[in-house]
C-alpha positions as a Python dict, from the first residue, in 0.01 Angstrom:
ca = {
    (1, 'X'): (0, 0, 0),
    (2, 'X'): (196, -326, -74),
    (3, 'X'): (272, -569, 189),
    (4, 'X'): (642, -577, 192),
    (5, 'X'): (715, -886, 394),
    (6, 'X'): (473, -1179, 443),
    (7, 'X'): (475, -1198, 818),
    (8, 'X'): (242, -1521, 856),
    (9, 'X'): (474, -1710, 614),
    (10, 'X'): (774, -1562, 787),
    (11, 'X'): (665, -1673, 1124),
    (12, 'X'): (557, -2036, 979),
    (13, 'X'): (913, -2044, 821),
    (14, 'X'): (1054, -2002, 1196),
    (15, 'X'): (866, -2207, 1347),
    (16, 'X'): (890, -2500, 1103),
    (17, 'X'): (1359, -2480, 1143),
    (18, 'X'): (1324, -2423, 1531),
    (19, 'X'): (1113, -2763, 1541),
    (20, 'X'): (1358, -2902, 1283),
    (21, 'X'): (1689, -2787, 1440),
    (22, 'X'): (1549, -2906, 1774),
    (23, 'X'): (1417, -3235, 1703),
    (24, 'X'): (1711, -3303, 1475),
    (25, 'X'): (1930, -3226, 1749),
    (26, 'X'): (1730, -3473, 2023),
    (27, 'X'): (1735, -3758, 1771),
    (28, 'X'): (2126, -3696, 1751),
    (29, 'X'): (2153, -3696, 2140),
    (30, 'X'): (1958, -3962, 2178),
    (31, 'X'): (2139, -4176, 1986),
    (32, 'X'): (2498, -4096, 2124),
    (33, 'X'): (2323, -4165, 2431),
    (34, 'X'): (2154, -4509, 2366),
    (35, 'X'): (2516, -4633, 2225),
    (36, 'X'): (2708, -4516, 2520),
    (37, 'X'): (2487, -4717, 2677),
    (38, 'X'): (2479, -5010, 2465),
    (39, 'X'): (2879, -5008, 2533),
    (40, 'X'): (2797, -4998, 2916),
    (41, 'X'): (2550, -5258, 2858),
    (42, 'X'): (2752, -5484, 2635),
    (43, 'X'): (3038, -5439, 2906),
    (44, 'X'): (2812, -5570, 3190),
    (45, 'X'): (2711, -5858, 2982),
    (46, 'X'): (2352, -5768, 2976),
    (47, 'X'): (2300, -5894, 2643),
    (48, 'X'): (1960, -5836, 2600),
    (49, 'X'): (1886, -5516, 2746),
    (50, 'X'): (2220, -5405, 2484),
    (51, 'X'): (2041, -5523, 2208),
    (52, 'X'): (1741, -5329, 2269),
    (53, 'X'): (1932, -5010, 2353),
    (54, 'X'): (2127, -5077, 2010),
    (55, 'X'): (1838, -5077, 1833),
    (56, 'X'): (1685, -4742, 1950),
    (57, 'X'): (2028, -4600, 1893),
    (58, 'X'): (2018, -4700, 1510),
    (59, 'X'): (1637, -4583, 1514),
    (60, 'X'): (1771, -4252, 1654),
    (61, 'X'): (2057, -4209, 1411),
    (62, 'X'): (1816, -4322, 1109),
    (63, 'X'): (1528, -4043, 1231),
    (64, 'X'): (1829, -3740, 1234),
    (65, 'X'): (1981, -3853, 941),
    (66, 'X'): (1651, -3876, 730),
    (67, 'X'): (1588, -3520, 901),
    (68, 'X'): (1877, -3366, 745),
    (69, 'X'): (1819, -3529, 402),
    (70, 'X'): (1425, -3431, 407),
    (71, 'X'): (1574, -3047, 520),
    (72, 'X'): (1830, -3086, 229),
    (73, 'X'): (1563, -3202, -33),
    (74, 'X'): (1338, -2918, 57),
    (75, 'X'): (1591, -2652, 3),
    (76, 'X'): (1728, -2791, -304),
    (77, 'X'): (1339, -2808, -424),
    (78, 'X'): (1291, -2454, -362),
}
């Protein structure tokens, strides 16, 4: 009898978008988060801490955007 649906793969599939779609999502947050802070930051005239707290926001919005563009390379490659 043929095997009409590969349930390993479909399971891997799954699992691979929910860790995508989550950790895409967390990067994203984290970076709105980090520059609302860096504004609060900025504010107070805690210069330093701000610039540290602006960097890990553009880290964060670098990671999720180079997320979606690996996630859009893979579909377009398959």
């Amino acid at each position: 009898m043929a095997t009409v649906v590969d349930t390993g793969t479909l399971l891997r599939t799954v699992a691979a978008s929910f860790v995508a779609g989550v950790g895409v999502t967390l990067l994203f947050s984290l970076a709105i988060l980090a520059a609302a802070r860096f504004a609060d930051l900025s504010r107070d005239g805690r210069r330093a801490a701000a610039v540290w707290i602006g960097v890990l926001a553009v880290v964060a919005l670098t990671a999720a955007a180079a997320g979606v563009a690996i996630g859009i390379i893979v579909i377009i490659s398959n």
